[in-house]
C-alpha positions as CSV (number, residue, x, y, z in Angstrom):
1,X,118.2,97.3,93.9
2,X,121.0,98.4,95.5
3,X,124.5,96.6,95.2
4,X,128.3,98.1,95.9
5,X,128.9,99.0,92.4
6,X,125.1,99.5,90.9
7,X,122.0,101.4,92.2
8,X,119.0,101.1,90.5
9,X,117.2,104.5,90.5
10,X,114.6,103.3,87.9
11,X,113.5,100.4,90.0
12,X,113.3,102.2,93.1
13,X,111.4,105.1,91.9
14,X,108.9,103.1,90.3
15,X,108.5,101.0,93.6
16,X,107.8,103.9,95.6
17,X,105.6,105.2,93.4
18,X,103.9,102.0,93.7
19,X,103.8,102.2,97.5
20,X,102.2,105.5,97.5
21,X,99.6,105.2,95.1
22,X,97.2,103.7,97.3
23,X,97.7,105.9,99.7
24,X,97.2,109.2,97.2
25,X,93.3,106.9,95.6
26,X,92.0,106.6,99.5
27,X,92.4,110.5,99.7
28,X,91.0,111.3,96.5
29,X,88.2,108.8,97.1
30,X,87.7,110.0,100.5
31,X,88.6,113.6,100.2
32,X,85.2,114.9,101.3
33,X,84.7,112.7,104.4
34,X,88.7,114.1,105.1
35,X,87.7,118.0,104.9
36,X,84.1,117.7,106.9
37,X,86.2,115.8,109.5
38,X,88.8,118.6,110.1
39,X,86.1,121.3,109.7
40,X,83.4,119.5,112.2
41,X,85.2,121.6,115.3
42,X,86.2,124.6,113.5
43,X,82.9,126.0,114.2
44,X,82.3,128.0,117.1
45,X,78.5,128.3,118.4
């Protein structure tokens, strides 16, 4: 993707979006278990 006299910006945009989509579903799919986690100690009592 990348070479002395070419870089392929197309290419290497598409893989990282690749990479990160994963990534991004988990969250979405997991989003609530995520903010009851970080709020389970915010609570004083």
């Amino acid at each position: 993707m990348v070479g002395q006299f070419f870089t392929d910006y197309n290419l290497s945009a598409a893989g990282s979006v690749l990479v990160a989509l994963p990534t991004i579903l988990v969250f979405l799919l997991l989003q609530r278990h995520f903010i009851a986690g970080l709020t389970l100690g915010s609570s004083k009592g």
